[in-house]
N, C-alpha and C positions, 0 to 999 in steps of 0.2 A: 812715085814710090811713097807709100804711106810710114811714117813714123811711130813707133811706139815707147813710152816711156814707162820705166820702173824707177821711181821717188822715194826721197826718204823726207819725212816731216819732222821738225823737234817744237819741242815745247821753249827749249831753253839748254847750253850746253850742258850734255853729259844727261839732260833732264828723259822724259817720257820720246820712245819713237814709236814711229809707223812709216810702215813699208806698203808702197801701193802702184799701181799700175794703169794707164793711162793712154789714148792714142791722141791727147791735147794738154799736153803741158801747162801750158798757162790758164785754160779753164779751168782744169779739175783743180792747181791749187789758190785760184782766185776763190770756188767754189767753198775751198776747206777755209782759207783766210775771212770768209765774210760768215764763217756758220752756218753754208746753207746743208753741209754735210752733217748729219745728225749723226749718232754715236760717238766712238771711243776718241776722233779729232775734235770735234767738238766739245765733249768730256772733258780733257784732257790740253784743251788750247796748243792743241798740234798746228801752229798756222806760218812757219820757217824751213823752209826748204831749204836744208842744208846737203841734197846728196840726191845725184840723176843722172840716167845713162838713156843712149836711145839705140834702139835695133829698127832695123824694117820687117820683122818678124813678130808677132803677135804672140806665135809659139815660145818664142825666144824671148821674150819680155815674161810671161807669166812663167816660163820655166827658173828665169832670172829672180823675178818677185817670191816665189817660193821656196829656190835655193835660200835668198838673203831670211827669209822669216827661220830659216831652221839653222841661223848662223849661232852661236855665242854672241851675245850682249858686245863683250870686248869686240869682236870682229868686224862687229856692225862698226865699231866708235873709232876704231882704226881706220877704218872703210873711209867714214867720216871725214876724218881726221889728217889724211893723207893728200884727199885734193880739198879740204876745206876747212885749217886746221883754228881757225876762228871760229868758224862755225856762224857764220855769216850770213844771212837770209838769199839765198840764189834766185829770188824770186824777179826782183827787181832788174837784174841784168836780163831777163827773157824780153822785157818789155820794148 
């Protein structure tokens, strides 16, 4: 059964987020940690994975990823905040 993940990146707490979506966790945010993602993470020094869920549904991840983009700010930081209330780089416990 294949995996998919909807992530949340930060700059820094409470700082700049992004919301994105994924069937390889650990590449796509190795990818955004080293710059090789051009735009708004790399702009913006999105490279902290502070917030991630996984489905076996592809449908269900990008339904997930589009719900959270149309969330209020606060919602997100709650979201956040709730299982990762440091705000912690999650990055390093995958490995």
């Amino acid at each position: 059964m294949s995996a998919y993940y909807v992530y949340i990146l930060a700059n820094r707490k409470n700082g700049a987020l992004y919301i994105g979506v994924t069937n390889d966790l650990i590449r796509r945010v190795h990818e955004h940690k080293s710059g090789d993602v051009a735009g708004f993470t790399q702009k913006y020094g999105l490279k902290t994975l502070v917030w991630f869920d996984s489905t076996g549904s592809v449908e269900g991840a990008i339904q997930t990823e589009k719900r959270l983009k149309n969330w209020k700010r606060e919602w997100k930081i709650a979201l956040i905040e709730k299982e990762n209330p440091g705000w912690k780089d999650l990055y390093p416990g995958l490995l």
